[in-house]
C-alpha positions as CSV (number, residue, x, y, z in Angstrom):
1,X,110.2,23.3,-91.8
2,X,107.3,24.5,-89.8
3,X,105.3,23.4,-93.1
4,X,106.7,19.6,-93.0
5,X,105.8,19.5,-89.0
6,X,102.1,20.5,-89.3
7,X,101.5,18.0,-92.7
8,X,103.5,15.4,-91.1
9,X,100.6,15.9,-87.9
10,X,97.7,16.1,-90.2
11,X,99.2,13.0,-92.1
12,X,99.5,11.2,-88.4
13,X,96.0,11.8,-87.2
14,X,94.4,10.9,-90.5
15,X,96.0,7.3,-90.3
16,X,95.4,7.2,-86.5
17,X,91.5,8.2,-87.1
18,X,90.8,5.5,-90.2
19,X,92.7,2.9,-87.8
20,X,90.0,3.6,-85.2
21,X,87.2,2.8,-87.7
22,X,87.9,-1.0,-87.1
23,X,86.1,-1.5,-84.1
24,X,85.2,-4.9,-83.6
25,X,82.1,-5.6,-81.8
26,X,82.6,-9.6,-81.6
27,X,84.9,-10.2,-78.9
28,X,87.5,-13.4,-79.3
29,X,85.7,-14.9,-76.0
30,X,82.3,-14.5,-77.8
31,X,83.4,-15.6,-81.1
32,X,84.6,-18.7,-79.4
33,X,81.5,-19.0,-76.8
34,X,79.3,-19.1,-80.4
35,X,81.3,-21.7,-81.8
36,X,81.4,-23.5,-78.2
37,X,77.3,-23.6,-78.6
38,X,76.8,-24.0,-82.1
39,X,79.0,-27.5,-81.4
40,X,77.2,-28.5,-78.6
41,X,73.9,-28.5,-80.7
42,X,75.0,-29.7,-83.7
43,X,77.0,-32.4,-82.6
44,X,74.7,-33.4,-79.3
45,X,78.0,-33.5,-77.5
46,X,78.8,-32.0,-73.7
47,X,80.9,-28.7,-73.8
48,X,83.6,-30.6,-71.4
49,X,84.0,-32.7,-74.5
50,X,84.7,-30.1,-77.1
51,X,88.6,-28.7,-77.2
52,X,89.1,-24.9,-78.6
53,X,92.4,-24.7,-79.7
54,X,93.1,-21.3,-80.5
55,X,90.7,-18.4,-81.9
56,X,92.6,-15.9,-84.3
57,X,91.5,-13.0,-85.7
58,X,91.5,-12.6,-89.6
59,X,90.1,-9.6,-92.4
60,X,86.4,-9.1,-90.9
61,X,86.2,-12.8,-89.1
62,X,87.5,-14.6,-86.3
63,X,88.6,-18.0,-87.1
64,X,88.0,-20.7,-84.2
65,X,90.0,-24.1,-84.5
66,X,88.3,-27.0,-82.5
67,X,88.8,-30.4,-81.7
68,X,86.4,-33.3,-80.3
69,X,89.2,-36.6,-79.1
70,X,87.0,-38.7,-78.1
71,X,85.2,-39.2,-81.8
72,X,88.4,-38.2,-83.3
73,X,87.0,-34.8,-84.7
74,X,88.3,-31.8,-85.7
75,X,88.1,-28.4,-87.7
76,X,87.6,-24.8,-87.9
77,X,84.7,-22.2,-88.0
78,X,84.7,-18.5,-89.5
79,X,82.9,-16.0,-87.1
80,X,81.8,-12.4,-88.1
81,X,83.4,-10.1,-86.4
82,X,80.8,-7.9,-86.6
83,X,77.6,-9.4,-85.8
84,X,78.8,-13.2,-84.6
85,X,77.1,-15.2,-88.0
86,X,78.7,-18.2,-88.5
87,X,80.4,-17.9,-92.1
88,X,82.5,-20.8,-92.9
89,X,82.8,-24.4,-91.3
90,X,85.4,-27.1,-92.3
91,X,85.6,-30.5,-90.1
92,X,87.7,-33.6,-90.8
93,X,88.0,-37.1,-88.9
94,X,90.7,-39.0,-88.4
Protein backbone atom coordinates (compact mmCIF):
# COMPACT_ATOMS: atom_id res chain seq x y z
CA UNK A 1 0.00 0.00 0.00
CA UNK A 2 2.86 2.05 1.11
CA UNK A 3 4.19 1.17 -2.51
CA UNK A 4 0.92 2.60 -4.46
CA UNK A 5 1.21 5.97 -2.07
CA UNK A 6 4.82 6.84 -2.90
CA UNK A 7 4.28 5.97 -7.03
CA UNK A 8 1.01 7.66 -6.92
CA UNK A 9 3.30 10.99 -5.42
CA UNK A 10 6.07 10.51 -7.89
CA UNK A 11 3.27 10.12 -10.67
CA UNK A 12 1.66 13.60 -9.17
CA UNK A 13 4.75 15.73 -9.06
CA UNK A 14 5.93 14.57 -12.52
CA UNK A 15 2.52 15.88 -14.13
CA UNK A 16 2.61 18.97 -11.75
CA UNK A 17 6.43 19.72 -12.90
CA UNK A 18 5.81 19.26 -17.06
CA UNK A 19 2.54 21.57 -16.39
CA UNK A 20 4.86 24.25 -15.07
CA UNK A 21 6.96 24.07 -18.32
CA UNK A 22 4.26 26.20 -20.08
CA UNK A 23 5.16 29.42 -18.95
CA UNK A 24 3.94 32.07 -21.09
CA UNK A 25 5.90 35.14 -21.35
CA UNK A 26 3.21 37.11 -23.63
CA UNK A 27 0.69 38.28 -21.29
CA UNK A 28 -3.23 38.61 -22.70
CA UNK A 29 -2.89 42.59 -22.04
CA UNK A 30 0.25 42.60 -24.21
CA UNK A 31 -0.87 40.32 -26.84
CA UNK A 32 -3.76 42.60 -27.17
CA UNK A 33 -1.69 46.04 -26.67
CA UNK A 34 0.45 44.55 -29.99
CA UNK A 35 -2.51 43.96 -31.83
CA UNK A 36 -3.97 47.45 -30.59
CA UNK A 37 -0.59 49.09 -32.26
CA UNK A 38 -0.06 47.01 -35.11
CA UNK A 39 -3.90 48.32 -36.15
CA UNK A 40 -3.28 51.70 -35.47
CA UNK A 41 -0.31 51.68 -38.08
CA UNK A 42 -1.59 49.69 -40.52
CA UNK A 43 -4.88 50.99 -40.75
CA UNK A 44 -3.84 54.96 -39.90
CA UNK A 45 -6.82 54.80 -37.65
CA UNK A 46 -7.04 56.32 -33.75
CA UNK A 47 -6.89 53.62 -31.00
CA UNK A 48 -10.44 55.11 -29.65
CA UNK A 49 -11.65 53.85 -32.98
CA UNK A 50 -10.45 50.24 -32.83
CA UNK A 51 -12.84 47.71 -30.62
CA UNK A 52 -11.00 44.45 -29.08
CA UNK A 53 -13.52 42.02 -28.51
CA UNK A 54 -12.12 39.35 -26.57
CA UNK A 55 -8.39 37.89 -26.58
CA UNK A 56 -8.27 34.00 -25.91
CA UNK A 57 -5.58 32.00 -25.47
CA UNK A 58 -4.97 28.96 -27.90
CA UNK A 59 -1.88 25.98 -28.36
CA UNK A 60 1.31 28.44 -28.33
CA UNK A 61 -0.76 31.83 -29.57
CA UNK A 62 -3.09 34.17 -28.30
CA UNK A 63 -5.89 34.89 -30.61
CA UNK A 64 -7.20 38.70 -30.62
CA UNK A 65 -10.72 39.35 -32.19
CA UNK A 66 -11.18 43.17 -33.31
CA UNK A 67 -13.51 45.25 -34.77
CA UNK A 68 -13.35 48.93 -36.47
CA UNK A 69 -17.60 50.24 -36.71
CA UNK A 70 -17.08 53.01 -38.18
CA UNK A 71 -15.49 51.51 -41.65
CA UNK A 72 -17.45 48.45 -40.96
CA UNK A 73 -14.21 46.29 -40.27
CA UNK A 74 -13.47 43.37 -38.58
CA UNK A 75 -11.19 40.17 -37.85
CA UNK A 76 -8.78 38.37 -35.83
CA UNK A 77 -4.97 38.25 -35.27
CA UNK A 78 -2.73 35.23 -33.93
CA UNK A 79 -0.10 36.44 -31.38
CA UNK A 80 2.94 34.25 -30.12
CA UNK A 81 2.81 33.57 -26.94
CA UNK A 82 6.11 33.45 -26.58
CA UNK A 83 7.87 36.26 -28.18
CA UNK A 84 4.61 38.57 -29.33
CA UNK A 85 5.23 37.96 -33.45
CA UNK A 86 2.31 38.45 -35.15
CA UNK A 87 1.41 34.92 -36.89
CA UNK A 88 -1.85 35.02 -38.55
CA UNK A 89 -4.29 37.88 -39.67
CA UNK A 90 -7.84 37.40 -41.13
CA UNK A 91 -10.08 40.74 -41.70
CA UNK A 92 -13.46 40.93 -43.39
CA UNK A 93 -15.94 43.99 -44.20
CA UNK A 94 -19.20 44.19 -44.15
Amino acid sequence: MQKIVSMLLVLLLLVLAACGNSDLKITQVEAESIVLQHLIEDRNKDKDQIRIKSVRQSIGKYIVEWEIDESCEFGNIQVDDQNGELLEAEESNC
